[in-house]
N, C-alpha and C positions, 0 to 999 in steps of 0.2 A: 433385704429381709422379706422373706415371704407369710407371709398370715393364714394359717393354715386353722376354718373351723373346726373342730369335731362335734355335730349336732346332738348329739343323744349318748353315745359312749355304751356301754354295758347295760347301765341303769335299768331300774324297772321302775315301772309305773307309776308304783309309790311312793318314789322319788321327787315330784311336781308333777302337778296337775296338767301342766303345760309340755311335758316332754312331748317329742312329739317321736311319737313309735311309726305312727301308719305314711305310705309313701308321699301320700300329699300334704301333708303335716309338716314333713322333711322338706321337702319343696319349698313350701311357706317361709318355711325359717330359712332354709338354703340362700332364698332370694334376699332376704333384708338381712342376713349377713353379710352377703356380698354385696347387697346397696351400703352399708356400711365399714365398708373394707376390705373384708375377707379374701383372699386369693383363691384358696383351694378349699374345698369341703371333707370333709373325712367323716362318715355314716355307719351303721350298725346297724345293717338292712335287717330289717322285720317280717315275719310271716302273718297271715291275717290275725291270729291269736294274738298278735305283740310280742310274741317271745324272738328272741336272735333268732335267722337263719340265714345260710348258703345256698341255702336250695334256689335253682335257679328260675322259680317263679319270682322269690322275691329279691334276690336280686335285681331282676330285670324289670321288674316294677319299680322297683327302686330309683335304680338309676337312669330309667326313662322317666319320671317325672324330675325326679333332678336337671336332667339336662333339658325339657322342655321348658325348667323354672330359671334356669341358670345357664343359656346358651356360652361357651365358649368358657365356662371353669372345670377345670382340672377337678374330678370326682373321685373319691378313695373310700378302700371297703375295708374293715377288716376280717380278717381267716381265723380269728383267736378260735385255739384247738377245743375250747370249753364251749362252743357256738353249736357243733354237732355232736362233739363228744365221740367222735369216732374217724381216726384218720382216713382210713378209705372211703368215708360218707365226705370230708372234708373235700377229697381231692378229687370222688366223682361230680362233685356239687361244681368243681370251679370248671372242671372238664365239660360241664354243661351251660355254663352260663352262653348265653347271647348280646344282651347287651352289656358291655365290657367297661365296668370302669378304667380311669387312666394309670390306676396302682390300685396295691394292695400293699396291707401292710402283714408281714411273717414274721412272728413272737422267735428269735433265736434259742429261749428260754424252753421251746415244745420241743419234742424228741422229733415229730416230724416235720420240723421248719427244711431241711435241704428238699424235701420231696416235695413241698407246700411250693419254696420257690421256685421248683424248676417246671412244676403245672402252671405256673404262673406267667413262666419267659416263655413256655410253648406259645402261650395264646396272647403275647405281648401285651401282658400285663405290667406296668411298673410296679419294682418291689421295692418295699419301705422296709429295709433291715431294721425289728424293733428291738434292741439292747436295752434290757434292763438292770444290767449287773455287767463287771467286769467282767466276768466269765460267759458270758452271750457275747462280748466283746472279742474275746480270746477264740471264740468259736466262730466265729466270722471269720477272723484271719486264718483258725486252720480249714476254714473249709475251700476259701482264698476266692469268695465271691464277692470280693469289695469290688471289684469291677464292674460285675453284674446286676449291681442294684441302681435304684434311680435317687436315694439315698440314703442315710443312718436318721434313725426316729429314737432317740434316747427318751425312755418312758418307763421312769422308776417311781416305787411304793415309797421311799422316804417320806415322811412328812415336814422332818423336822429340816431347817434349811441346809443347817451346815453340814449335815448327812446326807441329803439331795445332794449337793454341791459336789461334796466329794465323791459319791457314783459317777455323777456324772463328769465332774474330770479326771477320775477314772478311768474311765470309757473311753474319753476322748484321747487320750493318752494312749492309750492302746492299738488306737486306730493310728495314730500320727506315726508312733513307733513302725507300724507295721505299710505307711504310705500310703495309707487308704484315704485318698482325695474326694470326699463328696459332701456335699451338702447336707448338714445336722440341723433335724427339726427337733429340738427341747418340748416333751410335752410334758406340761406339769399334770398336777393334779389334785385336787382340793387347797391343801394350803401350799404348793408349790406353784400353782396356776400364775398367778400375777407376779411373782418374784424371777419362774422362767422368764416370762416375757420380755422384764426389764433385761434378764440376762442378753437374752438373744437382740437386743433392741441394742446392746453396748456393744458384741462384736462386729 
């Protein structure tokens, strides 16, 4: 079982006092996550304002104080299409980047997720397929990049459990049907958060 954080997520500011938006913030927390178990980090790089970006200042800000904070963890960004609002700003942003996290994660749910991934395996980025719904599931299979990914990020809006539950074996289902062998990272979300966990903790 692998422990994957996610530092900061979408959120804005007004969220806690404590989020931490700015790179060395991230950092901060990055480290005493992984002092306390964490395997891998997963961030939602910031531009100096705090608002989400791609852009390859703050990426590379980003994920250079992560890895001066955090030597030898696996570091992951995501591309959500709502970050730039605009797919050719999306896919110039990741075209530019320099320092390179170890994955990224690509929303199956965005109309430009196959173009998202394959900027992504140009510049050997790992891609986190993020299936939110059966039908991001079913699009995975025809698009037949189960191979291609470094693994399935099942990350659904459900709140309620037993609606969670069934997306997501759903999902899973879908993927079995169709032989797709990789590794499923369950991420919850508010009231889902601790109940994945236990999930993932049983298989």
């Amino acid at each position: 079982m692998i422990v994957q954080t996610c530092i900061n997520g979408a959120r804005s500011a007004d969220f806690h006092p404590q989020l931490p938006l700015g790179a060395e913030a991230m950092a901060r927390d990055g480290a005493a996550c992984v002092a306390a178990g964490a395997a891998e980090l997963h961030v939602h790089a910031r531009g100096l304002d705090g608002r989400e970006s791609l852009a390859p200042e703050a990426i590379d800000r980003t994920v250079l104080a992560l890895r001066r904070a955090c030597p030898g963890t696996l570091i992951g960004v995501s591309t959500g299409a709502w970050i730039e609002n605009d797919d050719e700003r999306t896919l110039a942003a990741i075209a530019g980047w320099s320092e390179l996290p170890d994955y990224a994660s690509a929303n199956l749910s965005e109309e430009a997720a196959p173009e998202v991934m394959q900027s992504l395996r140009q510049r050997g980025i790992g891609i986190e397929a993020g299936l939110a719904s059966v039908a991001d599931a079913e699009r995975l299979v025809r698009l037949d990049r189960g191979n291609q990914v470094l693994r399935i990020l099942i990350e659904i809006s459900e709140q309620e459990l037993d609606a969670a539950l069934e997306v997501s074996d759903g999902i899973a289902a879908v993927l079995d049907r169709a032989g797709m062998r990789r590794a499923i990272l369950l991420h919850g979300a508010d009231a889902t958060v601790w109940p994945f966990v236990r999930r993932a903790a049983e298989r």
